[in-house]
N, C-alpha and C positions, 0 to 999 in steps of 0.2 A: 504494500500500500504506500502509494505519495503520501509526503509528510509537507505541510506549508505552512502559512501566514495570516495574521487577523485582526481589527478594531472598526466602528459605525455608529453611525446613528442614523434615524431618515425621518419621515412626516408623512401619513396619508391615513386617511381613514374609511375604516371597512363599515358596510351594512350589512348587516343583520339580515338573514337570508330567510325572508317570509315564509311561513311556515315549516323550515328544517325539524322543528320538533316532530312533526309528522311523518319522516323519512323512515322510509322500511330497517335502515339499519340504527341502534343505538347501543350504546356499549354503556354501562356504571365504571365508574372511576375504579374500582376494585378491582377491575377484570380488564383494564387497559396496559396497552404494553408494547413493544416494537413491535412484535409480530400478531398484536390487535390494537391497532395504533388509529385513533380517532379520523385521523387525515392522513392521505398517503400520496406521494407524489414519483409519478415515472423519474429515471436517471437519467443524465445526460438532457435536461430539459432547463440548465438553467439560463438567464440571457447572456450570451454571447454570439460574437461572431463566425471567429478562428473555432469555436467548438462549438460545443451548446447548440444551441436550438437557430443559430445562424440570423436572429432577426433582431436583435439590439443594435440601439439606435447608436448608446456607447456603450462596448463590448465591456463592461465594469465585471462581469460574472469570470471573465477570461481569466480575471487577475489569478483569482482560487480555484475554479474549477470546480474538481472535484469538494471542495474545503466546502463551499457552499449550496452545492445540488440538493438542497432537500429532498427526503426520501420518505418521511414519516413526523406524526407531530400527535401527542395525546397527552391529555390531563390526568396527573396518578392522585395516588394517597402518600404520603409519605408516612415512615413506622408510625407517627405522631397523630397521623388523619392530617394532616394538613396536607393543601394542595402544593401537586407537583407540575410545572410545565416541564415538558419534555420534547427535545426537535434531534431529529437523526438525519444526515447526511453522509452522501457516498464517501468520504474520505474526509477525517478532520487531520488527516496530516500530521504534524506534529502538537497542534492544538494553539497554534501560535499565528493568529491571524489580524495582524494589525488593522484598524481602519473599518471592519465588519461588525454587525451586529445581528442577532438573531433575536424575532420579536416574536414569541407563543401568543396567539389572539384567540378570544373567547369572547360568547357574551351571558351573560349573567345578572338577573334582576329586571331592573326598571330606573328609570333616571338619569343622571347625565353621565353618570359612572359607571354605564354598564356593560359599553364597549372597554374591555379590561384589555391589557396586556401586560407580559414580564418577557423580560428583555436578556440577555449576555452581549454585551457591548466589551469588543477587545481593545484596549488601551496600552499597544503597545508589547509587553508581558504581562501586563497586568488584563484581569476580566474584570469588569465591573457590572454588579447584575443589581436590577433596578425593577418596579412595577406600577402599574397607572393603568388610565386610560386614554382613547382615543376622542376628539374636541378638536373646535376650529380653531385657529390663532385670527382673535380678533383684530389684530393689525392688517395682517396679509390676508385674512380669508382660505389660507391653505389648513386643510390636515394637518394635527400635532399632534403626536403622544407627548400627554399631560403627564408628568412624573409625581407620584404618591410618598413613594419612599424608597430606599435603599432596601437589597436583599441578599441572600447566600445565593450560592448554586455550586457547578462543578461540569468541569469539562472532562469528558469518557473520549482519552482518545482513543483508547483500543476499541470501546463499543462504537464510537463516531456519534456519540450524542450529547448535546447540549442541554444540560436541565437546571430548572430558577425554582427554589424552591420562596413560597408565598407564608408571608407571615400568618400566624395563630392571631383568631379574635378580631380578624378585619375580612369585611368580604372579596377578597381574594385568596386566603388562605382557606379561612371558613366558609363556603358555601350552604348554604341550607340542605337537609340531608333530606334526599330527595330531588330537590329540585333539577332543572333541566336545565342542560348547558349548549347551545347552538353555537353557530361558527366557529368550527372548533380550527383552528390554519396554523400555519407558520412564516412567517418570511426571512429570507435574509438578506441585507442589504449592502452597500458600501458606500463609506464616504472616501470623494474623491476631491482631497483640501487638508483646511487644518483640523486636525481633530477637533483641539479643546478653544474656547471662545478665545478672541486676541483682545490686548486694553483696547483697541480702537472701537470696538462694538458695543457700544450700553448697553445693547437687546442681550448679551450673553447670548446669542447664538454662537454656533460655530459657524465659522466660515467654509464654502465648498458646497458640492452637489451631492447629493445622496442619492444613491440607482440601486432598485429594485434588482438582486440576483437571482433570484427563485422564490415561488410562490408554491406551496403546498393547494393540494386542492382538497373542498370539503367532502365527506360521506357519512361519517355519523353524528349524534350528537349523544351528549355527554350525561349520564344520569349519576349526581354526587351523592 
């Protein structure tokens, strides 16, 4: 197996796929796992030019390749009951993927907070894993993942999966038991710039483009 390189962030926001709770397939968080993984996505399908799937606009997926092809994406328990995101890709290389980010997306509840996500953002050697939701940025009008708080996770390079685990006592860790989790996905992204915000910018944005590398696609939805 190729071993590569990692760190990201990006902005855009999913809808909630009308009626998914109705879908022939659904899986409880108990019983989810790579090889019964909530969201699954073909190989070799991520954007690029030189590989991949040939139709990116800017080949951003080339960089990692294999490092970012998602392959699978599902919501666990962790020994605790609390929730686990989990994203698997054809190759995480050495685990070392500067400028990348992988974002677990779900939805859950009701309210402005229910488009959720948890993140693994590579910073270099360092992973930084974070969770929020999905919201417009009322300046620009684009998509933002809204950050909540700081989190654990761990990167599996032998298994080639990326998992965030979700804080206890807050609705992303705690989901109501029982309840139904639709869009269940994954993405992974690249920033193509400066990673971290520069003094010149008040907004604390970073600076650079962020390009969608791979999109997992939906098939079940999730019973916690």
């Amino acid at each position: 197996m190729r071993k590569l390189l990692l760190v990201a962030i990006a902005a855009t926001t999913i809808t909630p796929i009308a009626g998914q709770a109705d879908d022939i397939c659904s899986i409880p968080l108990s019983e989810a796992g790579a090889a019964n993984a909530h969201s699954t996505d073909p190989v070799n399908d991520w954007e690029g030019i030189a590989f991949g799937n040939g139709a990116a606009t800017v080949p951003a997926g080339d960089i990692y390749r294999e490092g970012t092809d998602l392959t699978g994406a599902w919501l666990s328990r962790a020994a605790d009951g609390t929730l686990q995101g989990n994203m698997s890709v054809a190759d995480l290389g050495t685990g070392n993927l500067p400028n990348a980010t992988f974002y677990m997306l779900w939805n859950s509840g009701a309210g402005i907070e229910s488009l959720r996500w948890a993140s693994a953002r590579f910073k270099g050697a360092e992973v930084a894993y974070a969770y929020g939701y999905q919201t417009i940025n009322p300046v620009t009008g684009n998509g933002q993942f809204a950050t909540v708080g700081e989190t654990t996770g761990a990167i599996d390079v032998d298994g080639d999966t990326v998992v965030v685990n979700l804080p206890a006592g807050t609705a992303w860790g705690s989901p109501e038991a029982g309840s139904t989790i639709v869009g269940i996905s994954a993405e992974s992204r690249i920033l193509l710039g400066s990673p971290e915000p520069l003094p010149t910018n008040p907004s604390g944005l970073r600076h650079g483009f962020v390009y969608t590398a791979d999109i997992s696609e939906e098939f079940c939805v999730g019973i916690a």
